[in-house]
ZAVOMI-595136 format. One record per residue (C-alpha): residue number from 1; z, x, y. Coordinates in steps of 0.05 Angstrom, whole numbers, always signed. Layout:
! ZAVOMI-595136
REC    i      pz      px      py
REC  NUM       Z       X       Y
...
This chain:
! ZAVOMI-595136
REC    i      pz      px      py
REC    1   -1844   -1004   -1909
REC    2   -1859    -926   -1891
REC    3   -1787    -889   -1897
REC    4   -1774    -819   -1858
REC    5   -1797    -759   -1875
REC    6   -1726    -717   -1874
REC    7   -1753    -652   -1901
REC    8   -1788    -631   -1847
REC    9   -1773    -598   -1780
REC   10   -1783    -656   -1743
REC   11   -1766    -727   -1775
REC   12   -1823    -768   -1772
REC   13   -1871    -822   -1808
REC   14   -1928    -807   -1775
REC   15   -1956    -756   -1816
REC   16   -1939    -695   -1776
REC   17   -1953    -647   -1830
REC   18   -2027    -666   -1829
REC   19   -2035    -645   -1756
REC   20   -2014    -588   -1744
REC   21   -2032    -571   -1673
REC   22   -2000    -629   -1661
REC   23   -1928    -607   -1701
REC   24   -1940    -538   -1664
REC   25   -1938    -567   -1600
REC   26   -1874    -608   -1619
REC   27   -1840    -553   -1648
REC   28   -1852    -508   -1588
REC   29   -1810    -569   -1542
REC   30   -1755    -576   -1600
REC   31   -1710    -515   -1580
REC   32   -1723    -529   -1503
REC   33   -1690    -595   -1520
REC   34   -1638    -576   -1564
REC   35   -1616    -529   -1496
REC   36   -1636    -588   -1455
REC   37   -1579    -629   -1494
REC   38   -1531    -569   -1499
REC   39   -1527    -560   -1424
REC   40   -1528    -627   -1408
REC   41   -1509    -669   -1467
REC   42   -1436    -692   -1471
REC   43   -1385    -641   -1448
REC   44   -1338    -610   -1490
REC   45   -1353    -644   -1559
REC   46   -1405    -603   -1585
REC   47   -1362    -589   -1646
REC   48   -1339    -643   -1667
REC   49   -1360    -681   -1726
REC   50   -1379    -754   -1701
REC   51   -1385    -812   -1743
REC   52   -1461    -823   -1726
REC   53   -1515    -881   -1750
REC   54   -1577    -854   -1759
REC   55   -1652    -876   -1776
REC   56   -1671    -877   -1848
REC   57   -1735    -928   -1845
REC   58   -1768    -969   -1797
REC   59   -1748   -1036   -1843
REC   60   -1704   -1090   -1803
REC   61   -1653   -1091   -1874
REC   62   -1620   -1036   -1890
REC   63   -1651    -981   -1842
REC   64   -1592    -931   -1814
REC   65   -1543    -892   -1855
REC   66   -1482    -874   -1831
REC   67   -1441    -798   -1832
REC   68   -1418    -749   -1791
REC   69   -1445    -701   -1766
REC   70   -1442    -658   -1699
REC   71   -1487    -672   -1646
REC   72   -1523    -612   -1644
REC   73   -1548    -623   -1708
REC   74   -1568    -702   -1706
REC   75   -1637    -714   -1734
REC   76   -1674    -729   -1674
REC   77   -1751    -748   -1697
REC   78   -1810    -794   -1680
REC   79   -1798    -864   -1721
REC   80   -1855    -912   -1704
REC   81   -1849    -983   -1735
REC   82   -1908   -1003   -1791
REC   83   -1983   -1010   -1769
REC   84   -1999   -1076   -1766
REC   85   -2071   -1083   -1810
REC   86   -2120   -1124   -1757
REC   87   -2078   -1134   -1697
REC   88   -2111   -1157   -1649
REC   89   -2101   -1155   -1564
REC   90   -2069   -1218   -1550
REC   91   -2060   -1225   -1475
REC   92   -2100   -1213   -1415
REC   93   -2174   -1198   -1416
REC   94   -2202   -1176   -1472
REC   95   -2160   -1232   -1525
REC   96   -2189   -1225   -1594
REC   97   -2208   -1153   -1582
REC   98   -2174   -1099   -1640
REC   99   -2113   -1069   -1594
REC  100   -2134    -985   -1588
REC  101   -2116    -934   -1635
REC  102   -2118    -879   -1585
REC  103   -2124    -882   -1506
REC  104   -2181    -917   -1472
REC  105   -2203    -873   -1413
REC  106   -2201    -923   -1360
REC  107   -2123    -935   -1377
REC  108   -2107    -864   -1387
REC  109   -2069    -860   -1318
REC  110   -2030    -916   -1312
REC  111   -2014    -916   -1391
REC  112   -1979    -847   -1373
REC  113   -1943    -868   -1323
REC  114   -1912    -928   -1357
REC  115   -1891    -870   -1418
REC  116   -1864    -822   -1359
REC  117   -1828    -880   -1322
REC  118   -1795    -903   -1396
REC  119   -1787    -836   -1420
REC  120   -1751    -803   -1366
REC  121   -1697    -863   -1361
REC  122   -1680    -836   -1431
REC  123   -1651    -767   -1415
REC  124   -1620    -794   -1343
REC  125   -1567    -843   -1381
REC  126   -1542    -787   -1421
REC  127   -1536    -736   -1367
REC  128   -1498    -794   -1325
REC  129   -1451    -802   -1374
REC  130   -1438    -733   -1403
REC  131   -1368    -727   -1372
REC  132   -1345    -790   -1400
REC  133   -1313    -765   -1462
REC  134   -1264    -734   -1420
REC  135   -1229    -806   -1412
REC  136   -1243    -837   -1471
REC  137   -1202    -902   -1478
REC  138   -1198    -895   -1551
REC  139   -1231    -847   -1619
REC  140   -1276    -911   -1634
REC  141   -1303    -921   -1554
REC  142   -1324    -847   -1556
REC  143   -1361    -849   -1623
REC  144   -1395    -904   -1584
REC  145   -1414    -871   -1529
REC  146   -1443    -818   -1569
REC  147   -1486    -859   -1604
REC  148   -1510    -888   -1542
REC  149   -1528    -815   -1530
REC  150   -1556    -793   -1588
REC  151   -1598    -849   -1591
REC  152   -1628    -846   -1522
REC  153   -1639    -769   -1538
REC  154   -1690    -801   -1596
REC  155   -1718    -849   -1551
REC  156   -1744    -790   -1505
REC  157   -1770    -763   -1572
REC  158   -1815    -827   -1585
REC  159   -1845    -813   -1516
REC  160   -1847    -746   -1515
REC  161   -1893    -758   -1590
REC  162   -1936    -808   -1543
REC  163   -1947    -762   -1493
REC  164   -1959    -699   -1533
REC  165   -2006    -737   -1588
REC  166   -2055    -773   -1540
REC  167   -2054    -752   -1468
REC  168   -2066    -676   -1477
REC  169   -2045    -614   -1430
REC  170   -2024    -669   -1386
REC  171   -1975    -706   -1429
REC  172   -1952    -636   -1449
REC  173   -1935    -619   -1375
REC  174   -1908    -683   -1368
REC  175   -1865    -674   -1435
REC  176   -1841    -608   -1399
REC  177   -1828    -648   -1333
REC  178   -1773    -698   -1376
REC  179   -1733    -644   -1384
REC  180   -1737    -604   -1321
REC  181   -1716    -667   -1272
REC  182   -1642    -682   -1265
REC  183   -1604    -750   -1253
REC  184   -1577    -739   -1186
REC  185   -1609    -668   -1171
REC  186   -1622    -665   -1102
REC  187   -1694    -637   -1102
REC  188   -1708    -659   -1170
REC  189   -1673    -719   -1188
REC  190   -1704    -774   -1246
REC  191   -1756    -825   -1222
REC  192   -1708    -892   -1222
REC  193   -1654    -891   -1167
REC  194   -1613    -930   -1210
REC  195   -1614    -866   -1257
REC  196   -1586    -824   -1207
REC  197   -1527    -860   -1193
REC  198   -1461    -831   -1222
REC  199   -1417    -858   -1282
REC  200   -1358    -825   -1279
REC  201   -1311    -878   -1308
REC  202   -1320    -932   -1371
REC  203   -1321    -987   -1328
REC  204   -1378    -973   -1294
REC  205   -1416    -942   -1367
REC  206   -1393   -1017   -1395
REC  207   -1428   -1045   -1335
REC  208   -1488   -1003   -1344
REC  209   -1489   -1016   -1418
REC  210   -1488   -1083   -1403
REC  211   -1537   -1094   -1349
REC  212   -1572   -1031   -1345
REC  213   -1592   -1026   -1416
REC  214   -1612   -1094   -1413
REC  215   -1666   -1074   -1366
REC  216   -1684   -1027   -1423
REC  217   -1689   -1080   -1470
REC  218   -1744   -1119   -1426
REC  219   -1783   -1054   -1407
REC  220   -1790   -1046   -1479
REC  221   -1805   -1114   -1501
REC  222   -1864   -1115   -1443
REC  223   -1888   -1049   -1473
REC  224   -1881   -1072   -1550
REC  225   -1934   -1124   -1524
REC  226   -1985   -1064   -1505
REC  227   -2050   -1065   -1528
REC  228   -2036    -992   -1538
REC  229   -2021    -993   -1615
REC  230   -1979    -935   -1621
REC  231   -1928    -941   -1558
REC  232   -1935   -1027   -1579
REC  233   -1902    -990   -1649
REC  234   -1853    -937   -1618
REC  235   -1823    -996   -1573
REC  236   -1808   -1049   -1627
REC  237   -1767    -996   -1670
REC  238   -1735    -969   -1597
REC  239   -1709   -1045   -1600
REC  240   -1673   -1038   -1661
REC  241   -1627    -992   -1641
REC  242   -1628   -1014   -1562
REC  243   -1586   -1074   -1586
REC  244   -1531   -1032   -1596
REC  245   -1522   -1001   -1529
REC  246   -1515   -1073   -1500
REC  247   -1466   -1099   -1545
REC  248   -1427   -1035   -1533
REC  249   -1431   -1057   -1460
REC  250   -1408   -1131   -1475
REC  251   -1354   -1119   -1527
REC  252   -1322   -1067   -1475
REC  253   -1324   -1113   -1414
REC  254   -1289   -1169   -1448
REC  255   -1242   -1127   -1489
REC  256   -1218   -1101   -1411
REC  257   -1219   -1181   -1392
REC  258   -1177   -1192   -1457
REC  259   -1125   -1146   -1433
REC  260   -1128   -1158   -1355
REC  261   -1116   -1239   -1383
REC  262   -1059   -1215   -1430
REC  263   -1018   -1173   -1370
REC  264   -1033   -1237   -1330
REC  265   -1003   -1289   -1371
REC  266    -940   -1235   -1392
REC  267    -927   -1225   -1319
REC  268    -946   -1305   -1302
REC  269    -985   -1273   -1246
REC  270   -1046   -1268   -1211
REC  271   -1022   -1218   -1157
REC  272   -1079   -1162   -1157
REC  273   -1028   -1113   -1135
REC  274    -983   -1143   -1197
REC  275   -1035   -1129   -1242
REC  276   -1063   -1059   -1220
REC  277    -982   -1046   -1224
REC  278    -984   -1050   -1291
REC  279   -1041   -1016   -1315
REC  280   -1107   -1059   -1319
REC  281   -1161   -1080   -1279
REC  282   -1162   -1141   -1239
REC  283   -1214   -1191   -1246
REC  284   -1232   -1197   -1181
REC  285   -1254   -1110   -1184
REC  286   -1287   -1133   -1244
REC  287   -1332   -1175   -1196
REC  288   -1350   -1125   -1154
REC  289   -1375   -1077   -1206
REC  290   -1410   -1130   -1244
REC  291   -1450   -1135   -1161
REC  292   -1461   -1070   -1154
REC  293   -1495   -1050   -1226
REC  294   -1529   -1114   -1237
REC  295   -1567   -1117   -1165
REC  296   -1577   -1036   -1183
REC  297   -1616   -1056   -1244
REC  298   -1661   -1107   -1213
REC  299   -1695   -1062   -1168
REC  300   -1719   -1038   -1242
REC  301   -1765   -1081   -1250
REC  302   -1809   -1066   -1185
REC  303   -1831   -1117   -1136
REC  304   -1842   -1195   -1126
REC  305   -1908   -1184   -1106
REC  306   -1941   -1127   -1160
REC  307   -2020   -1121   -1161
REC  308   -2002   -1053   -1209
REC  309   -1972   -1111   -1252
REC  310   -2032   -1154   -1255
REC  311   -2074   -1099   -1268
REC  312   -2021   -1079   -1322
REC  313   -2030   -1149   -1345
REC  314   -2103   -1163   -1348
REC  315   -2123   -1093   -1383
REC  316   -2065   -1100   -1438
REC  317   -2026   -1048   -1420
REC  318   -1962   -1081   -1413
REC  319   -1945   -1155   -1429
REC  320   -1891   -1209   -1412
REC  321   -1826   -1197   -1463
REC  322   -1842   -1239   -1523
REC  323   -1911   -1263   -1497
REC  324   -1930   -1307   -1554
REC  325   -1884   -1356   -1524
REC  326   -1929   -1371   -1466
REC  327   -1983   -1413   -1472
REC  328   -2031   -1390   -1435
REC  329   -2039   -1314   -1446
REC  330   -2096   -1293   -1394
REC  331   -2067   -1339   -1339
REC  332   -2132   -1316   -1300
REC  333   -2132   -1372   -1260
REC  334   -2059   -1394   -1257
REC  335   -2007   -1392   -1207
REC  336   -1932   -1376   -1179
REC  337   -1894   -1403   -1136
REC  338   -1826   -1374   -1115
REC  339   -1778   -1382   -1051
REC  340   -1802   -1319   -1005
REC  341   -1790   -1288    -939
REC  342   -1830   -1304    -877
REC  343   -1839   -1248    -816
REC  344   -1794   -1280    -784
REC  345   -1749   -1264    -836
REC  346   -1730   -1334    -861
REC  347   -1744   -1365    -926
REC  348   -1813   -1394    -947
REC  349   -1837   -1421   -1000
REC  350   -1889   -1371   -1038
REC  351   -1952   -1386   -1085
REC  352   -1990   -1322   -1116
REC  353   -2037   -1301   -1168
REC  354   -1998   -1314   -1244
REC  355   -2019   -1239   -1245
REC  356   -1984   -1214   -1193
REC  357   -1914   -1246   -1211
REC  358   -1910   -1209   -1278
REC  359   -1847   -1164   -1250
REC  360   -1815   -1237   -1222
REC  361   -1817   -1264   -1286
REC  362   -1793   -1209   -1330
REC  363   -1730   -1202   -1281
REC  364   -1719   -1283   -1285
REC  365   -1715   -1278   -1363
REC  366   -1676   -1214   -1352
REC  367   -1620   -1259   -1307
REC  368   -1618   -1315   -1362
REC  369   -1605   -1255   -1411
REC  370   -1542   -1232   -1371
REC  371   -1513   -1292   -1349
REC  372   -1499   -1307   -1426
REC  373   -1450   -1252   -1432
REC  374   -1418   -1281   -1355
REC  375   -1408   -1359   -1396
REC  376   -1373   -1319   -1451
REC  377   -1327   -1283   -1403
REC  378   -1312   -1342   -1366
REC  379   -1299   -1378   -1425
REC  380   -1245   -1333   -1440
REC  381   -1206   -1335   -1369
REC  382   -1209   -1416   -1363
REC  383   -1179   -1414   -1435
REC  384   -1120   -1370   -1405
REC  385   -1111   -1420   -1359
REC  386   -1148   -1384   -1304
REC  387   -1198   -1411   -1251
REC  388   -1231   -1354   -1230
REC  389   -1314   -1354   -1242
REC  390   -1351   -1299   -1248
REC  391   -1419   -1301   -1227
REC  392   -1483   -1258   -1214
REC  393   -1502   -1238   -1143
REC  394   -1566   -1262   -1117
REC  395   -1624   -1226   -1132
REC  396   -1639   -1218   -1065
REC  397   -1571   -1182   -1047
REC  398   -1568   -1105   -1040
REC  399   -1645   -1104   -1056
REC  400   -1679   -1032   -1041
REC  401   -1753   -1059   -1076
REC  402   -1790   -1110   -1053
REC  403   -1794   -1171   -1019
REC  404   -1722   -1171    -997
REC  405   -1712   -1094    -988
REC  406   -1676   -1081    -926
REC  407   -1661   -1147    -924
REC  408   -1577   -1156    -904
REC  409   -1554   -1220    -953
REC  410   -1487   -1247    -978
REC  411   -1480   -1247   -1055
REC  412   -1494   -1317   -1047
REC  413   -1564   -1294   -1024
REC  414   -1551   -1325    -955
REC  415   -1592   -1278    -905
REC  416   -1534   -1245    -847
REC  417   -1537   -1195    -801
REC  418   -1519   -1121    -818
REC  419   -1455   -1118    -782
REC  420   -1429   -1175    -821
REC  421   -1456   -1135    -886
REC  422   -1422   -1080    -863
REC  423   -1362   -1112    -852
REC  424   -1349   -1142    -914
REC  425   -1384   -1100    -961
REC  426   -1314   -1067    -996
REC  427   -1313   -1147   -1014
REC  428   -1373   -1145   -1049
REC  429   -1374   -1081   -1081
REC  430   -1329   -1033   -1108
REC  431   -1291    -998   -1046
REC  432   -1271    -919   -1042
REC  433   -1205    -954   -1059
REC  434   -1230    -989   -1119
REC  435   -1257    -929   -1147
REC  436   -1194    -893   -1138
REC  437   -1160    -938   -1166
REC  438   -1197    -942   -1226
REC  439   -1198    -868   -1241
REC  440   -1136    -873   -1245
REC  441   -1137    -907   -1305
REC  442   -1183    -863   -1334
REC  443   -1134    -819   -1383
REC  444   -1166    -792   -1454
REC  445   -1131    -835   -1521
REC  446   -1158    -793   -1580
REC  447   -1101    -800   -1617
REC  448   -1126    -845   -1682
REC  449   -1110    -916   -1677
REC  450   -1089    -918   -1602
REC  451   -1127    -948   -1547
REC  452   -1111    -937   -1463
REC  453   -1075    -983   -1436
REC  454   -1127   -1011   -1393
REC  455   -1174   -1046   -1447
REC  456   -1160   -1081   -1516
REC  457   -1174   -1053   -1578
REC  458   -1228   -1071   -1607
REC  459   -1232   -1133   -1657
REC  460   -1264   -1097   -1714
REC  461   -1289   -1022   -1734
REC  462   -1357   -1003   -1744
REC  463   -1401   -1019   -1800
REC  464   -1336   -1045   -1846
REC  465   -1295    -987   -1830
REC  466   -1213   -1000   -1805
REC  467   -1205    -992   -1732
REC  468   -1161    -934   -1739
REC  469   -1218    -898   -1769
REC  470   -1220    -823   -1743
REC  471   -1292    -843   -1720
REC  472   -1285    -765   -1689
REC  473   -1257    -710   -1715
REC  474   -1236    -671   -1646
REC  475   -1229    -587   -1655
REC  476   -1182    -559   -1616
């Protein structure tokens, strides 16, 4: 087990101390960071002390402490998880070969580009949800969001280490480049659309917690495949505390389902206009947010039909999430077939290269993954006596990527024309209304033990604290 080196500068276990043009380098991008997260970190809490979990090892037991601290000041560093003595490349072509210490020249490119893509999603989240303290629903749902934040501010870290250690004046211009491109700047906006698009209220940072996140979770799963030792390493700790973000997602959707079904069965009601009436958010709104963020994140994971995949693939760049449970891990001469589109726009069914369906199959295990979290909601509303059904839009629907981009479908996947899209879109997705609607709900609850009236409290504190805790101490 390596633990973190605390004394230095930069927190690290990589031995930064011993290469020094290397800790230069870092230390040079440290301040422009620290302003990076100033002027666009969370608004307005700079201050305050926040009850914060942060890395102490790279060991699955026991490997966070917990404290507060302000945000300024969190211990941001490079955290990579143990070396693995003799690993070996264990997918695509060169099985049985030992995976590379540094970066072969023939991958160079494309390996940066996969650390770009995945780095710059880090710093997007957090400026998309820097206003969001200003509504908090409660002292514990705003420590949360900070540690969302603080953590995706060390996850840029662990790629801005990649870059700088093995790509050179490139990765350093690139390392520059993560800070200097905005989510939702017009002329410079981050790489993913889906990192542009504004959160301004906690339903839709649940929803993106929930799905979005996810997304995370298999991008870094493919990557803690790589044959690429050291990003393989950075990935599998970035999991560790990934897992958190989601489950802040999925505790805060069905504590607002708790409370919508609690108004419902107090008012013996299922009027929509009953419910919004008094205060919470109707399930049927749910719906439509839980379309529009989970067919944003699917465009994430690139097209159907990917020959930058199967080369991905066959050099050993970038696996399938959890690879070892495939059977054949070259699949050089296997195939997939999947229901496709035709030119004449109808549906067909599809056989292509193994290879070239490595995107397809991530986002299939990425749909399992999130409909578990739909059975649980569900779950809850049939046991209030309830027949509404949530369920996930078809991954064809509202499509910008790929096979079906541009393609006008129903949620049901069912292939219409664009009037009748257009038509019944505010349906589908949240309307102007909807949004309206839902800001106003959004009121700040700092006071300690109180939670908006919107969402439940939550059904335990963090790590074995009381609910009530003063998870953030506010100054005035």
């Amino acid at each position: 087990m390596t633990k973190l080196n605390y004394k230095e500068k930069i927190p690290n276990n990589v031995d930064l101390s011993n290469d020094l043009s290397l800790q230069r380098a870092l230390e040079h991008w440290q301040p422009k960071f620290k302003s990076w997260w100033t002027e666009m970190g969370p608004e307005g809490f700079q201050t305050s002390d926040v009850y914060l979990r942060t890395a102490t090892s790279v060991d699955a037991d026991g490997w966070a402490t917990y404290g507060k601290v302000k945000m300024p000041e969190y211990r941001w560093g490079i955290f990579l998880n143990d070396k693995v003595s003799d690993r070996k490349i264990h997918f695509g072509d060169n099985i049985g070969d030992p995976v590379w210490q540094q970066v072969p020249g023939d991958y160079r490119s494309i390996l940066r580009k996969l650390i770009v893509t995945q780095g710059d999603t880090e710093p997007a989240s957090v400026e998309q949800q820097r206003e969001l303290g200003k509504t908090c629903p409660s002292l514990y749902d705003l420590r949360n969001l900070f540690q969302v934040n603080v953590e995706e501010g060390r996850h840029l870290w662990a790629m801005v280490y990649l870059l700088h250690a093995y790509f050179g004046r490139d990765g350093r211009e690139e390392a520059e480049g993560l800070l200097e491109r905005n989510s939702g700047d017009i002329d410079n906006p981050r790489i993913l659309g889906t990192f542009n698009e504004p959160i301004t209220d906690w339903v839709s940072f649940f929803m993106f917690t929930y799905f979005t996140d996810r997304d995370g979770k298999y991008q870094l799963k493919s990557l803690a495949e790589s044959s690429f030792d050291p990003l393989a390493r950075t990935c599998q700790f970035m999991l560790t505390e990934e897992a958190h973000h989601m489950q802040v997602g999925e505790t805060g959707i069905t504590r607002m389902i708790q409370k919508t079904l609690e108004v419902m069965n107090a008012l013996k009601s299922d009027s929509i206009d009953a419910i919004r009436n008094a205060g919470v958010v109707d399930l049927q709104t749910i719906q439509r947010y839980i379309n529009f963020w989970f067919s944003s994140s699917l465009d994430l994971f690139g097209s159907e039909i990917s020959s930058n995949s199967a080369t991905a693939f066959a050099n050993g760049l970038k696996g399938r999430p959890d690879e070892m449970r495939y059977k054949d891990h070259s699949e050089k001469n296997n195939s997939f077939t999947f229901e496709g589109l035709s030119l004449e726009n109808t549906l067909v069914e599809q056989t292509i290269p193994m290879r070239n369906a490595m995107n397809e199959i991530t986002r299939r295990s990425y749909v399992t993954d999130c409909e578990i979290g739909l059975k649980r909601w569900n779950r809850l509303i049939k046991k209030a006596g309830y027949d509404i059904i949530f369920t996930l839009p078809s991954t064809r629907f509202r499509r910008n990527i790929g096979i079906w981009a541009g393609i006008d479908s129903n949620p049901e996947g069912i292939i219409i024309t664009k009037n009748e899209f257009d038509s019944k879109v505010n349906s589908w997705l949240p309307s102007e209304g909807d949004k309206e609607f839902i800001k106003s709900l959004m009121v700040q609850v700092t006071k300690v033990n109180k939670t908006a009236g919107w969402i439940a409290p939550p059904s335990r504190g963090i790590n074995s604290l009381e609910i009530g805790y003063e998870y953030v101490e506010l100054r005035q």
